[in-house]
N, C-alpha and C positions, 0 to 999 in steps of 0.2 A: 465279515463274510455272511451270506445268507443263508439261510439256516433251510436244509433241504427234506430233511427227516426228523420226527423228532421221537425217540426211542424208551422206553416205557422198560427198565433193567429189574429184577431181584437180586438183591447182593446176599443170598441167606449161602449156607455149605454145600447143599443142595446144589446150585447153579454155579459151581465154582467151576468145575471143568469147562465150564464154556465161555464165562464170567473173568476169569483171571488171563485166561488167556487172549478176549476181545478188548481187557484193558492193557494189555501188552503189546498187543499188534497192530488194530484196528487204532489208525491217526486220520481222523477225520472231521476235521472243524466244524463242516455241515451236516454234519450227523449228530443232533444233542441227544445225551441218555441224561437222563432221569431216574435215578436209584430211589425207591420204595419198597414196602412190601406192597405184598398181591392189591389186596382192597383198594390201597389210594392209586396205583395204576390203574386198577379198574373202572375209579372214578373219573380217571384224568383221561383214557382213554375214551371213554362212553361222551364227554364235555368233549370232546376231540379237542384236548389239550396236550395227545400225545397221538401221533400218527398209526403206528403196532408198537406192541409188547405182550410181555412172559405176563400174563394174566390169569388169573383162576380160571380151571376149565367154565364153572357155571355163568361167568361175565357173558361169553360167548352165546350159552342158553336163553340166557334175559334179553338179550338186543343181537336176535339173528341177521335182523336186516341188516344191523351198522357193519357187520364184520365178515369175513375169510378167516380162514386157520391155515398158516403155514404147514405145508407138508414137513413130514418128518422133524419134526423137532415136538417135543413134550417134557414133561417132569412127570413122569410117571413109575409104577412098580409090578412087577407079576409076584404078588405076594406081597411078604414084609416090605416096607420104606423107611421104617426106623427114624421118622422125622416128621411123621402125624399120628400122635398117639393119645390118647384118652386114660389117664390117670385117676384112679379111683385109693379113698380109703375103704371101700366097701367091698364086697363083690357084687362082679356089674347088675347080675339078676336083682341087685337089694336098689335099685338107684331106683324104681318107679315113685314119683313122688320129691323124689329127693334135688336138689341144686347143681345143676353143671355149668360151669364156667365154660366159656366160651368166646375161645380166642378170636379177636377182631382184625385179624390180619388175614384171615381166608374166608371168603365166600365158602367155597368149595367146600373143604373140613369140615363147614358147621352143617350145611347140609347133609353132607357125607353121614356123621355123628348121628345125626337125628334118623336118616336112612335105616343106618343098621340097628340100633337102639329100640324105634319105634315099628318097624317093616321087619326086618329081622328078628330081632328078638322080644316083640313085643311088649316093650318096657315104655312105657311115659313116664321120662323127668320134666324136672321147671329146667329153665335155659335162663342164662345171664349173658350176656355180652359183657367182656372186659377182660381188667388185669389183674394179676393175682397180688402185686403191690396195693391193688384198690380196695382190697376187699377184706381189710383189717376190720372197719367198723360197720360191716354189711353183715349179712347172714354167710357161714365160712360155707364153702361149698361142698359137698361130697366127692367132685370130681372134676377135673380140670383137660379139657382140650386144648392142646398145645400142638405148634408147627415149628417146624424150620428149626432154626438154633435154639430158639426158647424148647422145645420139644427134645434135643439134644443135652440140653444142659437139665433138665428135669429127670431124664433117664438115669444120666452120668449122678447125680446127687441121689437117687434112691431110696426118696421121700415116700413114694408112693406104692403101699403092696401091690396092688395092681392096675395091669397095663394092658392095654388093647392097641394092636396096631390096627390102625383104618386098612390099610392095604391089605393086609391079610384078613380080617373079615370079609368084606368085598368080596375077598378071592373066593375063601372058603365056600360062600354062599352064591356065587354068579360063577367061577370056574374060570374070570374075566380078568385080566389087568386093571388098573385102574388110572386114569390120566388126571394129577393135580391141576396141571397148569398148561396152558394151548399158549403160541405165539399168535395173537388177532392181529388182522391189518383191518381199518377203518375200511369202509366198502368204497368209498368216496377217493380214496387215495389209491387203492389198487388201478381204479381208474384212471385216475386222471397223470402216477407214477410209478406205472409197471414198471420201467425201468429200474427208479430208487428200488421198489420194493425186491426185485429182483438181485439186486448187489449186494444188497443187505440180507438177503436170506443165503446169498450164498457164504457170504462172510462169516453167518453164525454156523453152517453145516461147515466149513475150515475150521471157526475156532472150538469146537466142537468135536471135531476127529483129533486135531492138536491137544486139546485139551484130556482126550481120553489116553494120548499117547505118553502123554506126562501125569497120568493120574497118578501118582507114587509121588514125584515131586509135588503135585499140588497140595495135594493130603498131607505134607509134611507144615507146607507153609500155612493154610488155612485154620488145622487140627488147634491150634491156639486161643481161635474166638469162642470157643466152648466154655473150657477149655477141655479139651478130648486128647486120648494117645493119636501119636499119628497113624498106628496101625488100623485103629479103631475107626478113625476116620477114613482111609483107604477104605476097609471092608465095607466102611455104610458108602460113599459114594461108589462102589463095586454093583451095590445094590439097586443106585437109582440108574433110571432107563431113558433115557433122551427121544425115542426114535416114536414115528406115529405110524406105524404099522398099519392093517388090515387090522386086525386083531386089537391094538387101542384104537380102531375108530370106530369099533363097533363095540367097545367097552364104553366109551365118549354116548354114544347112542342109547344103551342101558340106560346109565344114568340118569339122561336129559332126560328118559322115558318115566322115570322115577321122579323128574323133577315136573312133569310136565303133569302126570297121576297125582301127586302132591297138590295141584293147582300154584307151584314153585317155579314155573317157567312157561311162557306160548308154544300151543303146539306145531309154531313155524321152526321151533329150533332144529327141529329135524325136518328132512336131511340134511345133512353137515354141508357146509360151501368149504371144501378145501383147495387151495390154490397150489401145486408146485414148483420147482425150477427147470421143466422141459419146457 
């Protein structure tokens, strides 16, 4: 069969409400998904080796021209998100100088980190890209950026005195949501397959509401890949925010303004190209 879309997924805890339920329902031969984290979707998508996908907000920043952002769908938090956190043996004031690991599965995060770190609290560490299985014969780090499950399973083990949530600094300092992760559509395919693009976004705003409807059930099944309580799991997906508001798209806007201030993004990222389903 001929391959009509080809779909860019995060399979992290995070995305499960939407996620478990699109591999449940959603039977569609020409529809290919493609399961990564953020970065290699971001890759694969930018090669237009993947038509849209759940990509790190900042993908969208760097290559305004290639892309759209689906309306209402995000991974985003107003506040705590409990699944981008920055783990210190210090306190954070002591890191200026000091080694931060730096997880290579988010664009986003590591910008994010550096945001509030450097802008915010005016602190300068060194940055490492990598994993923390790598870093037995390197210099140990003082602090470790973590996402998604790895960021879940770090919390639950309670290695590390202290913990900053990305989300809730953000807030505390901008008053602002914060949006991880945008659905991109290739600008080239909006065009040339409004309709595909069309079907398919509605398919994710159904498995999406389904998915919220069974959040209880999901949180039971998923709660394992941590491994986390399932209550525990409920209450953090309770926490994460799907929808792209007024309010995250002018959180989305901050940001890029920050990325763009940084000399970290073109100042065409803004204004936003959001496409919807009227």
């Amino acid at each position: 069969m001929k391959i009509t879309a080809r779909i860019g997924m995060v399979n992290f805890i995070n995305t499960a409400p939407l996620y478990e339920v699109w591999q449940q329902t959603v039977h569609r031969a020409d529809w290919q998904v493609t399961e990564a984290p953020p970065t290699v979707l971001n890759r694969l998508l930018h090669e237009n080796e993947l038509d849209l996908g759940f990509v790190s907000s900042q993908e969208y920043a760097l290559h305004p021209e290639e892309y759209r952002i689906l309306s209402d769908l995000s991974i985003s938090a107003t506040g705590p998100v409990g699944s981008v956190l920055l783990f210190s043996q210090t306190p954070f004031a002591q890191l200026g100088e000091r080694l931060i690991l730096l997880s290579s599965q988010s664009q986003t995060s590591v910008s994010l980190v550096k945001i509030i770190l450097e802008e915010f609290y005016q602190i300068k560490p060194r940055y490492r890209v990598g994993r923390l299985t790598e870093t037995t014969a390197l210099e140990k780090p003082a602090a470790v950026l973590a996402i998604g499950d790895e960021a879940l399973r770090l919390a639950a083990e309670g290695g590390y005195p202290y913990r900053l949530d990305l989300g809730e600094a953000w807030q505390v300092r901008t008053g602002l949501p914060f949006v991880f992760a945008v659905w991109a559509v290739r600008e080239d395919f909006c065009r040339t397959d409004a309709d595909t693009v069309l079907a398919i976004h509605l398919e994710l705003q159904r498995c999406l509401c389904q998915g919220r409807a069974q959040l209880r059930e999901i949180s039971a099944r998923v709660a394992g890949r941590v491994p986390m309580d399932k209550e525990a799991c409920y209450r953090f997906l309770q926490g994460i925010e799907y929808d792209l508001g007024s309010e995250k798209q002018e959180a989305l806007k901050r940001f890029f303004e920050y990325l763009i201030l940084r000399g970290e993004a073109p100042a065409t990222a803004l204004p936003l190209k959001v496409c919807g389903t009227q």
